[in-house]
N, C-alpha and C positions, 0 to 999 in steps of 0.2 A: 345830651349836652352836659347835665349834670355830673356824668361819669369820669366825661374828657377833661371837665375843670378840675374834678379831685385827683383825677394821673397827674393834671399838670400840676396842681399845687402839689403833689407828694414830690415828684419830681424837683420840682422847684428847691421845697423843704430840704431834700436830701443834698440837690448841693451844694446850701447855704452850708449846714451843718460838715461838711467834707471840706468846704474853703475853708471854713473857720479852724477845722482841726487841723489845715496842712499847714496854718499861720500859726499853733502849736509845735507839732513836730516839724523840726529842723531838719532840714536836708545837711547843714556842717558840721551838722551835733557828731561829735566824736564817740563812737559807742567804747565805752571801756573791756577791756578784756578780759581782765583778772588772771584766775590760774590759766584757764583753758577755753578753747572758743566752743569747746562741748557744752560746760556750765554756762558762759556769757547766754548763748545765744539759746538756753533752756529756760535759763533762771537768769535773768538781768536784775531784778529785784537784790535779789539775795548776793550775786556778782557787785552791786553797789553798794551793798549793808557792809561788806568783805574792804571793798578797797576805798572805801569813802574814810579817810580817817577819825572825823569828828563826829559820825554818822557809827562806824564802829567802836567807839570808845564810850558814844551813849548806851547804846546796846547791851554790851557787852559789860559795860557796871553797873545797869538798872538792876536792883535786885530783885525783882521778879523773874526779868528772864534769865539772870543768873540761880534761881532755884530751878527753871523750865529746864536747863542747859543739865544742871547738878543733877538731875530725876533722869533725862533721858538717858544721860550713861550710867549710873547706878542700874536702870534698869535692863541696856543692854546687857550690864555684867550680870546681871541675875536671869534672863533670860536665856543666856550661854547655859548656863548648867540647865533651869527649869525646860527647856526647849527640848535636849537630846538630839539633837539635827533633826527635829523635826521641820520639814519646810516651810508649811503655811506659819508656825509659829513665829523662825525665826525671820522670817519676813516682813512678819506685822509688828515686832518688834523693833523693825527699821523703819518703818514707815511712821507719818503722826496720827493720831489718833484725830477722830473730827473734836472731838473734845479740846486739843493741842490746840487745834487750829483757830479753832473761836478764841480759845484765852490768849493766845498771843495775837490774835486780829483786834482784839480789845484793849490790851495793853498798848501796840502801836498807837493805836486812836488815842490812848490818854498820856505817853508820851509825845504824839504831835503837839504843837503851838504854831502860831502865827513866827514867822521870823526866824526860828527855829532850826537844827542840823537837819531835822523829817522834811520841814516845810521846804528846806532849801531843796532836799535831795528831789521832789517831787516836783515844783519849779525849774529844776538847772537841769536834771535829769532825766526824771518818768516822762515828763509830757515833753521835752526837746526830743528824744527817744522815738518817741510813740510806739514802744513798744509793747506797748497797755492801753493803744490807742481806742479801744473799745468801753475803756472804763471812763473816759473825759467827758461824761453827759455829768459824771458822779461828783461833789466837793472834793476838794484834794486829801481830804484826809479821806473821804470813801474808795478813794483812787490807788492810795496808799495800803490801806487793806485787801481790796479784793486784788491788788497785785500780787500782797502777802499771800491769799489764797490760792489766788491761779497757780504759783509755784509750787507750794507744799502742795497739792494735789496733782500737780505735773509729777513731782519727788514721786508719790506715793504709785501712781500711773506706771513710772518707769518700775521702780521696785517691783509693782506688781506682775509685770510683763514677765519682765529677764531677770526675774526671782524667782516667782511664782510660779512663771511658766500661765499665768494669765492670756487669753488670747488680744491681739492687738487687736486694732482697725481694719488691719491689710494681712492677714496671719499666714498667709503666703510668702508675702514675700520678705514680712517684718517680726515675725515672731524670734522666740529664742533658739539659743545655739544648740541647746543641750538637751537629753532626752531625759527629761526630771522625773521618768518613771524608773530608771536607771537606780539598782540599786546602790551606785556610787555617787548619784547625783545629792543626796543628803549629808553627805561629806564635804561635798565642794561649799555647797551653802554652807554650812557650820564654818569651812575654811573663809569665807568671805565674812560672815560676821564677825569669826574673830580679829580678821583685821580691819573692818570698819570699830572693832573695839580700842584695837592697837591705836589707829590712825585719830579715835577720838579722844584720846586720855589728857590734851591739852586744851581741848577747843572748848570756846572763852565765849561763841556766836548760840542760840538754842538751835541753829534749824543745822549745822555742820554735821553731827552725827547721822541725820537723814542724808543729807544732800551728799556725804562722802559714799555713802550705801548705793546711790542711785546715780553715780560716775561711775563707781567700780563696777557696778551690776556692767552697764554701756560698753567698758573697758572689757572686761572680759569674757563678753560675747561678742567683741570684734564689732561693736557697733558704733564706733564714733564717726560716723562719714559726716556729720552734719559740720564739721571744723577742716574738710580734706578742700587745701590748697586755700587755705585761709591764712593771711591778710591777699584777699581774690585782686587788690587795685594793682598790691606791688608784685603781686605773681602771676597767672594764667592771664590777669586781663587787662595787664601793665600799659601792655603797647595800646589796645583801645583807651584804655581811661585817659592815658596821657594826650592821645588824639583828642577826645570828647569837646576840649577847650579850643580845636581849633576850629570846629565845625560852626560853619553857617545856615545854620538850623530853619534860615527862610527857602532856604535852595530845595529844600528835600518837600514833597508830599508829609514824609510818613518819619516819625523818629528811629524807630526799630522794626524789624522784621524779626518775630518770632518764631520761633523754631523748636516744637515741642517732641522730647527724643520718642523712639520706636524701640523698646529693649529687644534684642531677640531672646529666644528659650533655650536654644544651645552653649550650653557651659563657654565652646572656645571661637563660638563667634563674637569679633566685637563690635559689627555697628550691624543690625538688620537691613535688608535689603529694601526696607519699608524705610528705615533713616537714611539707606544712602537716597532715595527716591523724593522725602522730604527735603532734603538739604539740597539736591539737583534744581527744584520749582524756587527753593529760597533764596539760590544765587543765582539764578534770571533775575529775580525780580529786584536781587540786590546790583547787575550788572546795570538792569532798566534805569535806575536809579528812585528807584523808591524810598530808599531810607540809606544812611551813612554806615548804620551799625546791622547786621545780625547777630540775634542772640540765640544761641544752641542752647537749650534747656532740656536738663535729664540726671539723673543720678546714678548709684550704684543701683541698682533695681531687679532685673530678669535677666536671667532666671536665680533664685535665692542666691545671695551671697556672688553674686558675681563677683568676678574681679575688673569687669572692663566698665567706665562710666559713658553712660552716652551722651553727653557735653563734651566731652574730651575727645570722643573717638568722632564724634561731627564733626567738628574744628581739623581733626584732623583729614577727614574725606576733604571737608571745603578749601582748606589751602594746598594739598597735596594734590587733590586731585581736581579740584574745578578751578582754582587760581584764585580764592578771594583772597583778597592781603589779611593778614592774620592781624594788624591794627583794624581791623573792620569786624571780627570776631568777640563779643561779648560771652565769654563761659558762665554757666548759670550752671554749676556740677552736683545742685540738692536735691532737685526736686521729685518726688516719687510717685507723684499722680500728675493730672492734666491742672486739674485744682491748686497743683503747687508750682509749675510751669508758669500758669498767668500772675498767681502770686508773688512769686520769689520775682519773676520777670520787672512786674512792677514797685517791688525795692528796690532792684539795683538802678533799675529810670531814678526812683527820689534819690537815692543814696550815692549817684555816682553825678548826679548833677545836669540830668540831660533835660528837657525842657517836660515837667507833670503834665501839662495842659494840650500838649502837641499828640492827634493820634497815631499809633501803633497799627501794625497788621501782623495776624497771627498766618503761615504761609506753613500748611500740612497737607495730610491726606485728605480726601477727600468727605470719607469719613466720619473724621476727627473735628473737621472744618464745620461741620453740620452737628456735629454733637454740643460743638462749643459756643455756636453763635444760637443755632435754632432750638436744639432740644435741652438737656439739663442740669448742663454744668452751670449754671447758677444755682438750681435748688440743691446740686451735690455740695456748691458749697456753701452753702445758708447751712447744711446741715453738718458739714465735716469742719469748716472753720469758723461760724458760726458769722461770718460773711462775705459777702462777695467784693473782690479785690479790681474788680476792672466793671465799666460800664461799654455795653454794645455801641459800637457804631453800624456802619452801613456795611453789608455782602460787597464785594468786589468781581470775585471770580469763584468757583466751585474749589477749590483751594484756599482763598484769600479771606478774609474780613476785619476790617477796622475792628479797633478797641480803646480806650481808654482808660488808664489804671488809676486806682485810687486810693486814697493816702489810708485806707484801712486795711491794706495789705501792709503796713508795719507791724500788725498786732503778732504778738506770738501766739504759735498754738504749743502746749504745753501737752498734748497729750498725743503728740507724735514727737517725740524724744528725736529720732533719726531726721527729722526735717522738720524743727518746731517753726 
């Protein structure tokens, strides 16, 4: 009995703390975009330090981080010559130092105040956001820090990958473009720092010298898919969004039917025979009337460097070939595991306005269906995103199972660049 009271108070605990954070993060919080939805949606920190006016104007004339800012490029220029295109060199060069990292997490701390351009940014912004939604147990200036952190060490992450030539998470299907044992590939780096040198001879910010390293690195291994077909309301998923307001959300069982893609392994196939097969069981179920919306969830993914996305190419089996009205089509075109599938799934529920509290059913292979509800796609994601974005409901059918998404699926992960 003992046991059963502590599941239930944990239980309990967790969703006190989950309501409390969704009455933080704002579903009409407008996420800003700055240069590029690559950066925003990497680094939203550093994306608001940029276009926050009064928020860049302190920054950028506190004189300590204007000595941080004056030292970083001094010493990319000196690292040019000292380096020789050597690669690890020229790379740790671009990146921060953990030593950077402290002194400008300390500095923020003692430029925050109460009432303040910090205080404001982390009030109006971080926590409407929630895009740092894992940091809001911490005061807002500790919130304000370890947000600073999570990004220069996303910066450093990225660098280190499609620099470095570091292995990623997924190094199948996410590693880099280039074979950096190539004795032309110590060229190309030296050609990249010198124009993160070029690109940095004005910037006024301390973290732009890194942060311009770890776009261009993204940029020219063909890896920005995490911004393809973004702003997603007024493009791919125009016609549903615009629907979403007219939906009578007591009519339906289920909010959404999830639909997690199947990549094939052959170069010029575009949907596997496994996603037209998923997508078949999804529009039953969406014909049954289960839910208003399916959502195709899938990325550029299998096999490396595809060209075909499996969100795209499902939308298009489902209205081409099985007749769902393409306003009933939710495109979810990031995600590159199952773990991002349920994730990304349950941002665009908060982010697009569809009811948080209402359950979901995830409608796949068989499988898939048993990997996700029974066996250990929770602990893959305790351990890959450091948590879990949805909570179980009940089995339906060998296919089907309820779920419920949760507002900690805002959080970025910074250390998958292609689908943070």
């Amino acid at each position: 009995m003992k046991k059963i009271y502590f599941l239930f108070l944990f239980w309990l605990i967790s969703g006190i703390v989950s309501q409390s954070q969704a009455q933080n993060a704002k579903a009409n919080y407008a996420l800003i975009k700055g240069k590029s939805f690559v950066q925003s949606k990497n680094y939203y920190l550093l994306t608001l330090f940029q276009n926050l006016p009064a928020v860049k104007h302190l920054l950028s004339n506190d004189a300590t981080l204007k000595s941080i800012t004056t030292q970083k490029i001094e010493a990319l220029n000196n690292t040019s010559k000292q380096c020789q295109n050597k690669v690890s060199c020229l790379s740790e060069s671009m990146q921060f130092s953990e030593t950077e990292i402290e002194e400008i997490g300390k500095r923020l701390g003692v430029l925050y105040a109460e009432n303040n351009t910090l205080e404001k940014l982390v009030s109006e912004h971080l926590i409407p956001s929630g895009t740092y939604i894992l940091a809001q147990k911490f005061s807002p200036k500790e919130q304000l820090i370890k947000a600073w952190e999570q990004d220069a060490r996303g910066i450093n992450f990225t660098i280190g990958v499609y620099v470095a030539g570091q292995k990623p998470n997924y190094p199948n299907i996410d590693s880099i473009s280039f074979k950096v044992t190539h004795k032309s590939y110590p060229q190309l780096v030296g050609d990249l720092h010198k124009t993160v040198q070029e690109e940095s001879k004005k910037a006024n910010l301390f973290f732009e010298p890194s942060l311009t390293a770890a776009l261009l690195a993204l940029e020219i291994n063909e890896r920005e898919q995490v911004a393809d077909f973004e702003p997603m309301a007024s493009t791919v998923n125009k016609l549903a969004f615009d629907r979403i307001k007219t939906i009578n959300w007591k009519s339906f069982p289920y909010s959404v039917i999830l639909v997690p893609g199947a990549g094939p392994e052959e170069p010029e196939v575009a949907l596997s025979a496994g996603g037209m097969l998923r997508c078949r069981v999804a529009a039953l179920r969406y014909f049954e009337g289960f839910a208003p919306f399916v959502v195709v969830s899938g990325g550029n993914v299998h096999p490396y460097k595809t060209k075909f996305n499996e969100a795209i190419e499902m939308k298009k089996f489902m209205v081409e070939k099985l007749k769902v009205p393409a306003n009933a089509i939710i495109v979810e075109p990031h995600a590159r595991h199952t773990t991002t599938n349920m994730r990304n799934t349950a941002r665009l529920i908060f982010r697009y306005g569809i009811p948080f509290d209402k359950a979901c059913i995830t409608s796949t292979s068989k499988s898939q269906s048993m990997y996700i509800q029974e066996l250990n796609l929770d602990k893959r994601c305790e351990k890959e995103l450091n948590h879990v974005p949805y909570r179980k409901g009940k089995r339906l059918s060998e296919t089907e199972a309820e779920f419920y998404p949760l507002i900690e699926a805002l959080q970025i992960n910074a250390l998958e660049p292609l689908d943070p």
